[in-house]
N, C-alpha and C positions, 0 to 999 in steps of 0.2 A: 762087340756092339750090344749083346741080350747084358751083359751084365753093366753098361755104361746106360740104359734104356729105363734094366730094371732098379738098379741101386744108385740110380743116380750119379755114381763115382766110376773110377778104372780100376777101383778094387771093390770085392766086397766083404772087410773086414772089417775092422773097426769103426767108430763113430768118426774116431780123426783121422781116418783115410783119406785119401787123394781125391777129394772130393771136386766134380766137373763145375767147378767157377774159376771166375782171375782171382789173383794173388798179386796188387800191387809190389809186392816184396821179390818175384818171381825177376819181374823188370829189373828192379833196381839189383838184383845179387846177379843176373846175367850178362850186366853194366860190368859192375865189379870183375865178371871172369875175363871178358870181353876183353878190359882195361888192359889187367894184370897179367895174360895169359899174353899177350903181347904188348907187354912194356917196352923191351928194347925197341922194337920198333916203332912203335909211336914215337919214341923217345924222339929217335932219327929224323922222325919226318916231319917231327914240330914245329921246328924253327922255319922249312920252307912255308909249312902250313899256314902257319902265322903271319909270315910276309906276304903270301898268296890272299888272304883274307883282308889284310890293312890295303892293300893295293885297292882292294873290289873295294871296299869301305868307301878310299877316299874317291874313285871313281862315280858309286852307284851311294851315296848315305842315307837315302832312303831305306835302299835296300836291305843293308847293314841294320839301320836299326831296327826294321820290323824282325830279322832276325834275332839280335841280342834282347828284346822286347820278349819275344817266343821263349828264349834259350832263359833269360829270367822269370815268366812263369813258370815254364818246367820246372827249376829250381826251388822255387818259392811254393808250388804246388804238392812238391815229395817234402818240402824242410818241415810242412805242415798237416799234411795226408797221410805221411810214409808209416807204417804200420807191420807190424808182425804177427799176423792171426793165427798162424797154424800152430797148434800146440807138441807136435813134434820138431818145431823148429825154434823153440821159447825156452828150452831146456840145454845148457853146455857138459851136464853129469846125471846119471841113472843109476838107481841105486842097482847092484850086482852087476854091474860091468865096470870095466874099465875104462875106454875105449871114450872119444869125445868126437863131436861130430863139427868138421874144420867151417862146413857152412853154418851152421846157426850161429860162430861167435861175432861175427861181422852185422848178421841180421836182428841180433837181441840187442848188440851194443848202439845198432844205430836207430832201433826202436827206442831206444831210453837218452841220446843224446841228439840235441838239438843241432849240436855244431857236426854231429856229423850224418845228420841226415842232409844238410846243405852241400858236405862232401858228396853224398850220394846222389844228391840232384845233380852238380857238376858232373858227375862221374855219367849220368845216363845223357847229358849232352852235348858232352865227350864223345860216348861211346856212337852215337846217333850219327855223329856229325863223320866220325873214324869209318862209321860205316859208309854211309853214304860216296864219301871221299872215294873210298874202296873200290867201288861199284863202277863209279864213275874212270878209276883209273885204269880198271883191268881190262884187259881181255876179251873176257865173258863174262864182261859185267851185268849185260841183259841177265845172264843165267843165275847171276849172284842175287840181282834184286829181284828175280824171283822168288828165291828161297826165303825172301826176308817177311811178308807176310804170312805164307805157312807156317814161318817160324816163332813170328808173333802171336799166332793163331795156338799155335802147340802151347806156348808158355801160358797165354791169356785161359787155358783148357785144365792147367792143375794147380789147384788150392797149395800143394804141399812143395814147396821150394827144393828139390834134386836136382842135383847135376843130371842125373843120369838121364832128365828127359830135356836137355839138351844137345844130348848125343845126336840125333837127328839131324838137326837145322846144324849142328857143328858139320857132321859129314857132308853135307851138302857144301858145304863153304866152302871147307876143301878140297871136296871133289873139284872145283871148277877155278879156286885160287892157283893162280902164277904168280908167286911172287918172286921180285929180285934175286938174282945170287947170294946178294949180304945180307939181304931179308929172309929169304931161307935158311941160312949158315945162321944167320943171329936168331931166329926162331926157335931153329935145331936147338945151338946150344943151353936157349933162356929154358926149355921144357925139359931138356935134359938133367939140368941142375934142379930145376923144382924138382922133378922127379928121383934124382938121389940122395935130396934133399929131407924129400917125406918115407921114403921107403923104409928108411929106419923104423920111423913110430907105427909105419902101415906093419913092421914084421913083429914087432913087440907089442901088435894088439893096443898102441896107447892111442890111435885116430884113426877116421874114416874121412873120407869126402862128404 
C-alpha cells in the first residue's frame, strides 16, 4: 500500500512500470483469454445459446434490440478507441534475448489493424455475454458474480497488460465453478493440449506468457 501511495504504481521501478490506471487493452486481451481458454466449450453451448436468444427475440424485440444496439456500440467503441499504450506491451523482440512475449502479439496487431479490433470488440461481447450466462446457470452463481466486479476492479487498476494479474479473479472463478462432466473432461483436455503445446518453446527459452 506505502509504495502504491507513494509511487503512484505496484511497482517502483521503471517509468513504464505497472502504473495504478485502466488499460482499455487489459479488457480486451482478458476477452481474448476468457474466449480461447474455453473454446470447446463455448463451442458446445452455442448452438443452444443461439436458439435460446432468437426465441427471447421473437418474444420480447424490444428487448432484443436494445440489446444488440448495446452489444454494437461496444463494438463500434473498441473498433475505434481500442488502443495499446503500455510500452512493454508494443514490442514482440528485445534486443539480447531471445524469448517473445505470446501477449503482446495479439495486442500490437490489433492496435494496428482495423478489422481486427472489430474482432476484439465481438470478442468482449462474447465474452460478457458467456459470463454473465455462467453466472446465471451455475450453482453459486451469486458467488460467481461476485468476483466479477473485484475482478474488473483488479484489471481496470494495471496500466501493464499480464496474465499474471489475472490469476486472482481466475481463482476465484474456479473456486466456486461446477461445471458438467463433458464440460470438465472437455476443459481438462482443451488446457492440456495448450499446455504440451507451448511447453516446448517455454523449455527452449523461445516464449513467455
Amino acid at each position: 500500500a506505502a509504495i502504491i501511495l507513494f509511487a503512484g504504481r505496484f511497482t517502483p521501478g521503471t517509468v513504464n512500470s505497472n502504473d495504478l490506471r485502466p488499460n482499455p487493452a487489459a479488457f480486451t486481451f482478458a476477452a481474448l483469454l476468457l474466449v480461447g481458454l474455453g473454446f470447446p466449450v463455448w463451442l458446445a453451448h452455442l448452438r443452444p445459446a443461439l436458439t435460446c436468444f432468437a426465441t427471447a427475440a421473437r418474444r420480447r424485440p424490444a428487448y432484443a434490440a436494445v440489446w444488440l444496439t448495446t452489444a454494437a456500440v461496444i463494438v463500434a467503441t473498441i473498433a475505434l478507441a481500442c488502443t495499446n499504450p503500455h510500452g512493454w506491451n508494443r514490442d514482440l523482440w528485445w534486443d539480447g534475448v531471445r524469448f517473445t512475449l505470446l501477449r503482446n502479439w495479439p495486442l500490437i496487431y490489433i492496435d494496428h489493424l482495423p478489422a481486427l479490433r472489430v474482432v476484439a470488440g465481438c470478442t468482449v461481447v462474447f465474452a460478457a455475454l458467456a459470463v454473465a450466462h455462467l453466472c446465471r446457470a451455475q450453482r453459486h452463481g451469486r458467488a460467481l458474480a461476485l468476483t466479477l466486479p473485484f475482478g474488473v476492479a483488479l484489471l481496470g487498476s494495471n496500466y501493464l497488460v499480464d496474465p499474471r494479474y489475472y490469476l486472482a479473479p481466475a481463482a476465484f472463478l474456479l473456486l466456486f465453478l461446477a461445471p458438467a462432466r463433458r464440460d470438465f473432461f472437455l476443459l481438462a483436455a482443451w488446457w492440456a493440449f495448450i499446455a504440451l503445446a507451448h511447453d516446448p518453446f517455454i523449455l527452449a527459452g523461445y516464449s513467455l506468457w
